[in-house]
C-alpha positions in Angstrom: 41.2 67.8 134.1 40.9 71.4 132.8 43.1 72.6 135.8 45.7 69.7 134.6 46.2 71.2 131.2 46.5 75.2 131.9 49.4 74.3 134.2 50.5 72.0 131.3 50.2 74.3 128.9 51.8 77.2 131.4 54.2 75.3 131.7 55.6 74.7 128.1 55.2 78.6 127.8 57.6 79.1 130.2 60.2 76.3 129.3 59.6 77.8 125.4 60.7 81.5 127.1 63.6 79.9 129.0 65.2 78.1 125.8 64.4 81.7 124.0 66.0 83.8 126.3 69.1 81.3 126.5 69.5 81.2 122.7 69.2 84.9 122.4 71.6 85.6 125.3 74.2 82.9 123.5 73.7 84.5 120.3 74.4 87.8 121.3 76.9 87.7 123.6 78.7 85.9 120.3 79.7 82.6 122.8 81.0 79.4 121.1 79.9 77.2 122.8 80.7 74.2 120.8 84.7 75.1 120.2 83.3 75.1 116.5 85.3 78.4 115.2 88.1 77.7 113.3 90.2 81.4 114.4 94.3 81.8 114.5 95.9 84.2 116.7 98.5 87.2 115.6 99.7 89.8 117.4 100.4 93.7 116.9 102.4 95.7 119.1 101.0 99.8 119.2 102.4 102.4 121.1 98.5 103.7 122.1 95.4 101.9 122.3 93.6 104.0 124.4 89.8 102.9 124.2 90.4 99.4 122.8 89.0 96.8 124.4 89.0 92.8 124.3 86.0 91.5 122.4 86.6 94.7 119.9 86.1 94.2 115.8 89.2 93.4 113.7 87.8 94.3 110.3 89.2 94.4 107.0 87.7 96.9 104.5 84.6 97.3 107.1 84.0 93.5 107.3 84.5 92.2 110.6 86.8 89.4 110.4 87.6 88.6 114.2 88.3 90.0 117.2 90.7 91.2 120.3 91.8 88.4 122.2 93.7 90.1 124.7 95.7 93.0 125.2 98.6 93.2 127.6 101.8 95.4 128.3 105.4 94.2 126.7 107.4 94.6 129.6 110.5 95.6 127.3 109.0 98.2 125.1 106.4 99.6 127.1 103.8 98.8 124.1 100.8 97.7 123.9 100.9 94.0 122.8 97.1 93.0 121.1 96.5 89.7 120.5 93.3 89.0 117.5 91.5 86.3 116.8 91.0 86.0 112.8 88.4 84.0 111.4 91.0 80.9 109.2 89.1 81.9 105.9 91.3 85.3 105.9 94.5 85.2 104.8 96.4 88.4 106.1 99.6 89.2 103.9 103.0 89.8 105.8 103.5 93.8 104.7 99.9 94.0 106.1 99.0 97.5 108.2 96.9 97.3 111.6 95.4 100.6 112.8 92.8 101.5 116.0 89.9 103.5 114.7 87.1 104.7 116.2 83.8 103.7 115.2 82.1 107.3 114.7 82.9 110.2 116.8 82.4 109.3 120.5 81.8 105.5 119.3 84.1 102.4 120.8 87.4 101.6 119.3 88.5 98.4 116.8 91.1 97.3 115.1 91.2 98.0 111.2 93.4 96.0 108.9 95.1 97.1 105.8 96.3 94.0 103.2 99.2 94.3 101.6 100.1 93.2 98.8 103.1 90.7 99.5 102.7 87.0 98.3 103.9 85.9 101.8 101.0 85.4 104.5 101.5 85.6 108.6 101.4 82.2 109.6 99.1 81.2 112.7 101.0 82.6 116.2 102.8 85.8 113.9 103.4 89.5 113.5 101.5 92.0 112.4 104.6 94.2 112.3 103.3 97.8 110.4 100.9 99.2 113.4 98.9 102.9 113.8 98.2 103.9 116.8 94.9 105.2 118.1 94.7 108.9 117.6 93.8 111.0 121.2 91.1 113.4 120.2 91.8 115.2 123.0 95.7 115.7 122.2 94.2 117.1 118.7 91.9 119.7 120.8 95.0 120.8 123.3 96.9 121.3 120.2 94.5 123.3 118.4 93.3 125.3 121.3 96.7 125.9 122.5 98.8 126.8 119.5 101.0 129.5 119.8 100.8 132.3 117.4 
């Protein structure tokens, strides 16, 4: 009988750890499981990106506010086509300004967004058309380092 009840009790410890881990790793790896966000797509087209991943912040006066989606190659204008995911709460006007920035000095990239102050908003599916480009710390070095006198 006593045998009975330490594997019992054994084994609810370790279902208890599984169930845990699983809601920990769910939580955050930031999964949706349920399809319960309610997030629009819009697009920005940059001439640099380098460092931005998918998964990386949108955020909106350092309040994150979605993510990247994707990030493929326009075939016509050799730009860098993002794709975000913003949370349906936040509006974004249409004379709005999307910029890469770097999270510290060596930290990962993310997407900051500027509101303008137009009465228009970007509907789901638009254009973010005003875009800055991520700025190549090592072009700034070169350029420094290198400057003719």
């Amino acid at each position: 009988m006593k045998k009975i009840n330490i594997e019992l009790m054994v084994g609810l410890f370790m279902i208890l750890g599984f169930l845990g881990f699983a809601y920990l790793s769910i939580k955050l790896g930031d999964v949706d499981l349920f399809g319960t966000r309610n997030d629009y797509p819009v697009s920005a087209s940059f001439n640099s990106i380098s460092g931005l991943k998918e998964g990386a912040f949108v955020e909106i006066a350092g309040v994150k506010v979605g993510k990247v989606s994707s990030i493929n190659l326009d075939n016509n204008d050799y730009e860098a086509l993002v794709t975000m995911s913003i949370n349906s709460s936040v509006k974004l006007q249409e004379d709005s300004i999307a910029s890469i920035r770097t999270a510290g000095i060596i930290g990962d990239r993310y997407v900051s967004i500027t509101p303008g102050g137009s009465d228009q908003y970007i509907s789901p599916g638009g254009e973010i058309e005003e875009t800055e480009s991520a700025i190549s710390l090592e072009e700034l070095i070169s350029k420094y380092i290198f400057k003719s006198k």
